[in-house]
ROMAR-177787 format. One line per 10 residues: number of its first residue (from 1); for each residue x, y, z of C-alpha. Coordinates in steps of 0.1 Angstrom, whole numbers. Example, Ala and Ser with C-alpha at 12.3 -4.5 7.8 and 13.67 -1.06 7.14 Angstrom:
2
1 = 123 -45 78; 137 -11 71
***
This chain:
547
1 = -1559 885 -672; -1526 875 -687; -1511 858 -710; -1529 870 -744; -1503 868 -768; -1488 838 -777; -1502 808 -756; -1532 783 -757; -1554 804 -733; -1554 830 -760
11 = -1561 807 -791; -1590 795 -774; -1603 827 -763; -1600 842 -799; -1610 811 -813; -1640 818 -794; -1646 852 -803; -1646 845 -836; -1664 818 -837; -1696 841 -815
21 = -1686 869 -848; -1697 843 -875; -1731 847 -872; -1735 856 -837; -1723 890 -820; -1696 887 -795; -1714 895 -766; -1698 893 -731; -1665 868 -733; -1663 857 -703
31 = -1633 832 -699; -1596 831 -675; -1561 825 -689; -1531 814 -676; -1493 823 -693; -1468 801 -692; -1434 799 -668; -1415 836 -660; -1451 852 -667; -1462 873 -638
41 = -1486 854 -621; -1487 827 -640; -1504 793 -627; -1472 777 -629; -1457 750 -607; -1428 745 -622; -1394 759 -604; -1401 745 -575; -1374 729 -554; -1372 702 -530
51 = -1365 712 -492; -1333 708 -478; -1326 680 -454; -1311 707 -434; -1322 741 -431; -1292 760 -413; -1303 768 -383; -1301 737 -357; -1323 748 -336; -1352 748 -366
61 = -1359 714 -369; -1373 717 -406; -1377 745 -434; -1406 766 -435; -1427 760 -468; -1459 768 -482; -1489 748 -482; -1492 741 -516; -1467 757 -541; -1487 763 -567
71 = -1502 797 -570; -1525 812 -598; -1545 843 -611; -1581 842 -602; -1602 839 -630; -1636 829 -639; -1629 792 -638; -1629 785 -605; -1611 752 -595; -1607 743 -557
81 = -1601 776 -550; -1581 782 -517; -1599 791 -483; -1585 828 -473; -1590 839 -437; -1583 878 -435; -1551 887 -424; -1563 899 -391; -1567 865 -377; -1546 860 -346
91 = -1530 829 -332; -1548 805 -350; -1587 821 -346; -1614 832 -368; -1618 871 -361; -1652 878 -347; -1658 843 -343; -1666 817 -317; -1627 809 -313; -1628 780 -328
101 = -1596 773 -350; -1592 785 -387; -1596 755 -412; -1564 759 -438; -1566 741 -471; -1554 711 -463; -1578 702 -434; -1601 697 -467; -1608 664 -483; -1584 671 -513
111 = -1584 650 -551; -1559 642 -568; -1536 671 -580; -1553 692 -553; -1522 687 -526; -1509 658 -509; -1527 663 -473; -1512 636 -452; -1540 606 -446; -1547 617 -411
121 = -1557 651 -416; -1590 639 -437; -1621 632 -423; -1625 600 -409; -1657 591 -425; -1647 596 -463; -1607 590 -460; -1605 557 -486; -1642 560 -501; -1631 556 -541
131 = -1605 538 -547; -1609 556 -585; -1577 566 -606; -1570 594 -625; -1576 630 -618; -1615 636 -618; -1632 601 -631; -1675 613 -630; -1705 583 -631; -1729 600 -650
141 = -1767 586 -651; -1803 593 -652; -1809 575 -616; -1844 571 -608; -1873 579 -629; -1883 607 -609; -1853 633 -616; -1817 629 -632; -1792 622 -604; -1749 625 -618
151 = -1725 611 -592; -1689 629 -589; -1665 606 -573; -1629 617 -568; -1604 605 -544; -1618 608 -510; -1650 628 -524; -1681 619 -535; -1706 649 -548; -1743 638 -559
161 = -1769 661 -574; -1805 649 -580; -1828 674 -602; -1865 673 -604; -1894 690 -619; -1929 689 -604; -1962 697 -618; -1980 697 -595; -2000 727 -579; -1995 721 -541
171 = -1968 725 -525; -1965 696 -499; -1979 676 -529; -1951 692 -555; -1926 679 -527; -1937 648 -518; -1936 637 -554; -1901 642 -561; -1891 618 -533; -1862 638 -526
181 = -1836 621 -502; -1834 633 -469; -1809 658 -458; -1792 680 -490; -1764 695 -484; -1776 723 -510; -1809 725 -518; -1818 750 -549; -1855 753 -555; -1872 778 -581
191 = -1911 778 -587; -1937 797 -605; -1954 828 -590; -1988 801 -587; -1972 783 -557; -1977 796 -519; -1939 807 -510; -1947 797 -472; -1954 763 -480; -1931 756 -507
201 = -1904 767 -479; -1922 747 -453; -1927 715 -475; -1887 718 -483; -1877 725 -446; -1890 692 -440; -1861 676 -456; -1837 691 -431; -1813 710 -457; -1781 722 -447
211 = -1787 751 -466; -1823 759 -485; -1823 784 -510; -1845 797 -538; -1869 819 -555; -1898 822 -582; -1886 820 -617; -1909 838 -650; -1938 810 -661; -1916 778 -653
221 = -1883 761 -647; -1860 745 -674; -1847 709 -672; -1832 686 -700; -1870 673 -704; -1877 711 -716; -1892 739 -706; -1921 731 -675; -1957 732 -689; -1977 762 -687
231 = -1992 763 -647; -1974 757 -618; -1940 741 -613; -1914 735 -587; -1878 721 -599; -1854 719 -575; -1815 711 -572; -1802 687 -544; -1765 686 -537; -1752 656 -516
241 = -1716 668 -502; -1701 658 -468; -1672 670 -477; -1681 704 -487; -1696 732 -462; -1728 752 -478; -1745 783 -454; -1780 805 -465; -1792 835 -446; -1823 853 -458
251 = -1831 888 -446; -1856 919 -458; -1838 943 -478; -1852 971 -463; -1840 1007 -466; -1805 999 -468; -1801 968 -490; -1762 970 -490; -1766 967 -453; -1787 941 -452
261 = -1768 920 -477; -1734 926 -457; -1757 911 -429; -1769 884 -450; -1735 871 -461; -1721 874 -430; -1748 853 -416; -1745 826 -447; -1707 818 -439; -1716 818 -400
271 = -1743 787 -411; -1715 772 -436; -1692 773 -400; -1669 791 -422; -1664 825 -409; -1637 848 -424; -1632 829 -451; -1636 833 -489; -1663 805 -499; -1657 797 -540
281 = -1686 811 -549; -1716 831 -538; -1751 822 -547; -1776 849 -547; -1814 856 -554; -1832 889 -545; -1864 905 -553; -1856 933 -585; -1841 965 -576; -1810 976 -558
291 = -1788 945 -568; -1755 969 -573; -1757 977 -539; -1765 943 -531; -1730 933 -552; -1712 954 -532; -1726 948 -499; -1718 911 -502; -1683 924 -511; -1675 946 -480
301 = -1674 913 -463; -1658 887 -490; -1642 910 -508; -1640 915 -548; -1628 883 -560; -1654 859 -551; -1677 852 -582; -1714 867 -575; -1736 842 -596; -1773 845 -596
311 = -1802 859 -609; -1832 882 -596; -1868 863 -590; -1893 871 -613; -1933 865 -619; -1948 859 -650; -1966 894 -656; -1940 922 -637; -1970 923 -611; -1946 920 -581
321 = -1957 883 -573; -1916 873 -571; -1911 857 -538; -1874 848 -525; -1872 817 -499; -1852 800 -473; -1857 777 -444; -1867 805 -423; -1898 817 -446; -1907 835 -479
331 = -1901 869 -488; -1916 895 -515; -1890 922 -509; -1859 901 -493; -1825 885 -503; -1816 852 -500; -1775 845 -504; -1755 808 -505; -1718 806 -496; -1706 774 -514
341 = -1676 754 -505; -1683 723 -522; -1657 696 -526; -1653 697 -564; -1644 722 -584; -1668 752 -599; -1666 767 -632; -1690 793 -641; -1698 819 -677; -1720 849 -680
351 = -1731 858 -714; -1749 880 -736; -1767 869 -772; -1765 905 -781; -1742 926 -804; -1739 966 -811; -1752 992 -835; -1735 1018 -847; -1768 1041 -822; -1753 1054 -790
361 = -1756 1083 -772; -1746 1100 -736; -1774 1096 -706; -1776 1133 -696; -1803 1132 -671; -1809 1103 -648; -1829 1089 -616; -1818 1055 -603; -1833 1032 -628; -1847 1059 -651
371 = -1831 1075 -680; -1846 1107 -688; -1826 1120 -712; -1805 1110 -742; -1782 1136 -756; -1804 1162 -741; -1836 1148 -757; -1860 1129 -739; -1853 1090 -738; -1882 1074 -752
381 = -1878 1098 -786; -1842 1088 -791; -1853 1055 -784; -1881 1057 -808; -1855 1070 -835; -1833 1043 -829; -1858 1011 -833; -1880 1030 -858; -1907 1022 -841; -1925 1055 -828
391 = -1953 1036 -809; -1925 1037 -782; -1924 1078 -781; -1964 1072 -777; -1977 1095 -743; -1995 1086 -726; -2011 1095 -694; -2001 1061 -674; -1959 1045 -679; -1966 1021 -711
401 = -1947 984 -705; -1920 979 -733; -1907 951 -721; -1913 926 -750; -1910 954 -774; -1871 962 -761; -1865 920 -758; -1843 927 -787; -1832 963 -783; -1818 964 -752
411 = -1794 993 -741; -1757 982 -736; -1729 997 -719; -1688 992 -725; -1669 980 -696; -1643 965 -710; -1623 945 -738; -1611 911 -743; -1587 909 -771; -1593 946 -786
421 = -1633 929 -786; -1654 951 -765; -1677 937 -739; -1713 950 -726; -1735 949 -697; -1769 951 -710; -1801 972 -693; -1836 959 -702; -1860 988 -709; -1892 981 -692
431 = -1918 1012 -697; -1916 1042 -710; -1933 1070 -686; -1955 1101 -697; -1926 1123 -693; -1905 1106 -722; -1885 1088 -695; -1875 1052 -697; -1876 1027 -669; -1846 1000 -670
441 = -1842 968 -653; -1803 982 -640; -1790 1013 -627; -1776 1040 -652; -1751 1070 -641; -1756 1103 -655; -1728 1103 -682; -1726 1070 -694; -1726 1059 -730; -1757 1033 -739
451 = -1752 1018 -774; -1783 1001 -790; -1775 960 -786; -1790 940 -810; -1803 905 -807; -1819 878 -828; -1840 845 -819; -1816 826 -832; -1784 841 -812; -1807 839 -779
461 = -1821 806 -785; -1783 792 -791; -1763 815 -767; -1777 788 -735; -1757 760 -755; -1728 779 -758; -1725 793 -725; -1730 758 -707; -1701 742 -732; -1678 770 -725
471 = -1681 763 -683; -1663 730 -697; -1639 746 -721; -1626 770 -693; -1622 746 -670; -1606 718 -695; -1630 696 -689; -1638 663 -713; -1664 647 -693; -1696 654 -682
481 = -1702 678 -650; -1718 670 -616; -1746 687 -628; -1752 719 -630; -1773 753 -625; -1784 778 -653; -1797 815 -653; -1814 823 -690; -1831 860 -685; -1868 860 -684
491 = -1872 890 -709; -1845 865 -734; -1874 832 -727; -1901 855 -735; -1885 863 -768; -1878 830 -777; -1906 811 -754; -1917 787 -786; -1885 777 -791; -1871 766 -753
501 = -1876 726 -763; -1845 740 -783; -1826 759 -757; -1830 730 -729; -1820 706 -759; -1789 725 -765; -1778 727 -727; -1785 694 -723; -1760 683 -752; -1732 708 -742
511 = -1733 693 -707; -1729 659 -722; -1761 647 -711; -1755 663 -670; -1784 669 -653; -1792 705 -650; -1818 731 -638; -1826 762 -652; -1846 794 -642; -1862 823 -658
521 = -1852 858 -637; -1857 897 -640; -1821 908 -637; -1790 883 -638; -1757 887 -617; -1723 875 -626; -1685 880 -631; -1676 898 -659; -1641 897 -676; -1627 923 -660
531 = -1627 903 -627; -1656 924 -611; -1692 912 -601; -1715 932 -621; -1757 932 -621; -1770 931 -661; -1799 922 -678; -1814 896 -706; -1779 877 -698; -1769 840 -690
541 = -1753 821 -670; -1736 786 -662; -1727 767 -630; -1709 737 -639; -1707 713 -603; -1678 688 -605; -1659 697 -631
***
């Protein structure tokens, strides 16, 4: 990031921070700035120069200039990012692919202030559908009784996303009832563990969705009606985008899950028809375990700079009931990954509720996803120390679940700072085992630091609010999004389960009244301020559509 010193981004950002210390800890910032002209790599147009009528050289008939001349530092608002085919394309064709010709930027319905691709180049069936001013003017409304449907018009685009929540118990019948339109271009769907995978991916395939992807969220889904009633629920996010390109692929993890998520990704953009390019973001659910290497698999073939949004399905009793889905079945042990290139803009956050204690130690001994020692002392006794609770050094002769115990103790690790403010990754204990060994929800290397993070219901039932208005803020946006998609950790609903009337309440208001669908996961994935893609846990996120 640049640009800290002296300009807006900055103000905001510290505005921010001390805003989150008032009260609140800091948790992860997770925001982009731009500098201002003459800084490196500012997002700048300014300098620019017409062409010259004539160039020098007769025989050229006209200078060579970029498509678009303004250029920016990736952050973590993302706004119409550009398409990238690797540099190892050759005369005009996707490596690896069919031969078919490589779609630049401008081959794209664009809005305004997103180039000036001449009238020809758009697609004939949207070229001249609003005849809206301004930059991004939105129609916002509930629609029908039977979801919340927002309408994103810009010039020559038209985005549409419809969310609905179903009761009811069967899947066809849970389907049926929500009288979904025909045909999504991106259909998200999330259900409780009481739903029959097969079916719920069977009864969704029968709407022909470009791209169908989803998972089982912890005890319900999230919607601005509240939190879904205890029993089964199925909620579920339509996206209606001719103008944008979407792609799923899900495959078994298997013994190799980087593998099989280079394979999955690489099979998402082939269904998008956009292979060897860079889609603006990547939407991912897998069953828990081995979601670092499923973060860097997806990266051998994207690379590092595409945001990794998403969040790990989850039952309601960490029985292994999670289920991930696509078009081409249900999985218990799979991953399911969306390339998005939707016509409007994306901004997304990832957030913590949690801030640190002055309890930190070194992990001496570890395996995987278990610390075993702390400082040379077994894990669970530190731990113990640290909470003062020493039920939670208790042997015993089966692993003892912690995981509402730890909802507000979680271990934290440094990865960074944001204006001298550090920044953690969080790790969810689960259990602790007979040996004094404690299971986490994320992978810890023998030597790092974990810091004892603590939370309060208060900071985790208003961090949803704040993360969902900040996905505007970053992206300087006034008016209401498309709609949009939000990741609240299941062990943080748990914690705070009598109060998500509250949460959904405060996301709904920060959206400005956007429709929205929200899930309950075991592990959440996102881009951290550093610029990398990171797996943490008892986090949030936010997907702003349309901004």
């Amino acid at each position: 990031m640049v640009g800290f010193s002296c300009f807006s981004a900055s103000a905001r950002m510290r505005w921010t921070i001390s805003e989150d210390c008032t009260g609140e800890p800091p948790g992860e910032l997770i925001t982009s700035a731009t500098a201002g002209p003459l800084i490196a790599k500012a997002l700048s147009s300014a300098l620019s120069t017409p062409a010259r009528e004539r160039p020098g050289r007769s025989e050229v008939p006209c200078p060579m200039t970029p498509w678009r001349r303004t250029t920016g530092t990736t952050g973590f608002f993302e706004r119409g990012q550009k398409r990238i085919t690797p540099p190892s394309s050759i005369n005009g064709r996707r490596p690896g692919g069919p031969g078919g010709p490589i779609r630049r930027p401008a081959d794209r319905i664009r809005g305004v202030g997103e180039g000036n691709a001449p009238a020809a180049r758009l697609r004939p069936d949207l070229a001249g559908m609003s005849e809206w001013g301004g930059d991004y003017p939105f129609a916002i409304g509930r629609g029908r009784p039977r979801g919340r449907i927002a309408r994103c018009v810009g010039k020559g685009r038209v985005m549409r996303i419809e969310i609905n929540v179903s009761p009811a118990g069967e899947a066809a019948g849970a389907v049926s009832g929500q009288k979904l339109d025909p045909e999504p271009d991106f259909l998200a769907a999330y259900f409780t563990e009481g739903h029959d995978a097969h079916e719920v991916a069977k009864a969704l395939g029968r709407l022909k969705p470009r791209a169908l992807h989803g998972g089982t969220s912890c005890r319900g889904v999230m919607s601005a009606a509240g939190m879904s009633a205890d029993g089964p629920a199925l909620g579920t996010f339509a996206v209606y985008d001719r103008a944008g390109d979407y792609g799923t692929s899900l495959v078994a993890k298997g013994s190799d899950a980087r593998a099989s998520a280079r394979r999955a990704i690489a099979e998402a953009l082939s269904h998008a028809g956009r292979r060897g390019e860079m889609p603006d973001l990547v939407w991912l659910t897998s069953s828990p375990g081995d979601e670092e290497a499923i973060i860097h698999g997806i990266q051998d073939e994207v690379g590092p700079h595409v945001p990794i949004i998403g969040g790990s399905a989850a039952d309601d009793t960490l029985a292994g009931r999670w289920r991930v889905i696509s078009a081409a079945g249900a999985l218990t042990d799979g991953i399911v990954v969306s390339v998005l290139f939707p016509s409007r803009p994306l901004a997304s956050v990832f957030h913590s509720g949690y801030a640190p204690t002055g309890e930190r130690a070194r992990a001496t001994a570890t395996d995987g996803r278990r610390v075993l020692a702390l400082d040379g002392r077994p894990a669970a006794d530190v731990y113990a120390e640290w909470t003062s609770n020493p039920a939670l050094a208790a042997r015993g002769g089966v692993p003892c679940s912690i995981l509402g115990e730890a909802a507000l103790t979680p271990f934290g690790r440094s990865i960074g700072h944001v204006a001298d403010v550090p920044y953690y990754l969080l790790a969810h204990p689960t259990a602790v085992h007979p040996d004094g060994s404690i299971e986490l929800f994320a992978t810890v290397a023998p030597g790092e630091e974990l810091v004892m993070m603590r939370g309060s219901l208060d900071s985790l039932a208003g961090r949803a609010r704040r993360v969902a208005r900040q996905s505007l803020e970053l992206a300087r946006q006034r008016e209401a999004p498309a709609g949009a998609l939000v990741v609240y950790s299941g062990g943080c609903m748990m914690a705070v389960s009598h109060r998500m009337d509250e949460v959904a309440a405060g996301v709904s208001a920060a959206l400005g009244g956007a429709p929205f669908l929200g899930i309950f996961t075991f592990g959440e994935q996102g881009r951290v301020s550093d610029g990398s893609n990171r797996h943490g846990n008892l986090m949030i996120s936010c997907v702003s559509f349309g901004v």
